[in-house]
N, C-alpha and C positions, 0 to 999 in steps of 0.2 A: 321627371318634372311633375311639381304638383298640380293638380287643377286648377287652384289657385294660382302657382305662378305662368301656366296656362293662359288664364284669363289677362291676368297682370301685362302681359307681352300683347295677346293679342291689343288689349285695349291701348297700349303704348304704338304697336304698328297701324291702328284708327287712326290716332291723334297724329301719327306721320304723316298720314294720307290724306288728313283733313287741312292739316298747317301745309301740305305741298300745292292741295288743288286752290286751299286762298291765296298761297305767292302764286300761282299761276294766274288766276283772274285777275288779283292788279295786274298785273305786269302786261297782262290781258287790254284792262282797260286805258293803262300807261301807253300804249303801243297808239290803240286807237285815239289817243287824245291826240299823240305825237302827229300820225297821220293826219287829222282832222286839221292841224295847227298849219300843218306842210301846204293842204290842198286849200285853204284860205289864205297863206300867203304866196302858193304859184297865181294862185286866180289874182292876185293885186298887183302881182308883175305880167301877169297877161290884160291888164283893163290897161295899167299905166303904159303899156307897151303899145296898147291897139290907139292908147288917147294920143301918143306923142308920134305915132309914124301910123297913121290911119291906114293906109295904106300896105302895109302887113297883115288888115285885116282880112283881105282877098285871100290873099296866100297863106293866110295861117292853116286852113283846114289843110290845104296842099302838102305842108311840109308837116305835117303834122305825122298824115298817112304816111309820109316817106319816111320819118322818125322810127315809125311803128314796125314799119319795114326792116328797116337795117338796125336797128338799136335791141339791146335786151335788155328790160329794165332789173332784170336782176344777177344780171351781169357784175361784177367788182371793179 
């Protein structure tokens, strides 16, 4: 192989490595929007939930800890 087409390859496995790490950083930044989206709308069912049964609010730290306990959150 020539030098040329040496370089030709190398520069074409750059441009692969460069177009892979951009699909990764969106996908990157898709993920953490998705996230962000999730923990702003647990938190509106956790206020709407403390406003209409106040009284959950005691117990929420409670089952919380037990949740944390028994549950794997990344479980299927």
């Amino acid at each position: 192989m020539t030098e040329a087409g040496v370089d030709e390859r190398f520069h074409l496995l750059e441009r692969e490595i460069r177009l892979a790490g951009e699909a990764i950083d969106a996908l990157s930044r898709d993920y953490r929007a998705a996230i962000d989206t999730l923990r702003l709308e647990v938190e509106v069912l956790r206020r709407c939930v403390m406003r209409l049964q106040p009284e959950l609010a005691e117990q929420f730290d409670t089952m919380r800890a037990e949740l944390i306990q028994h549950v794997d959150p990344e479980a299927p």
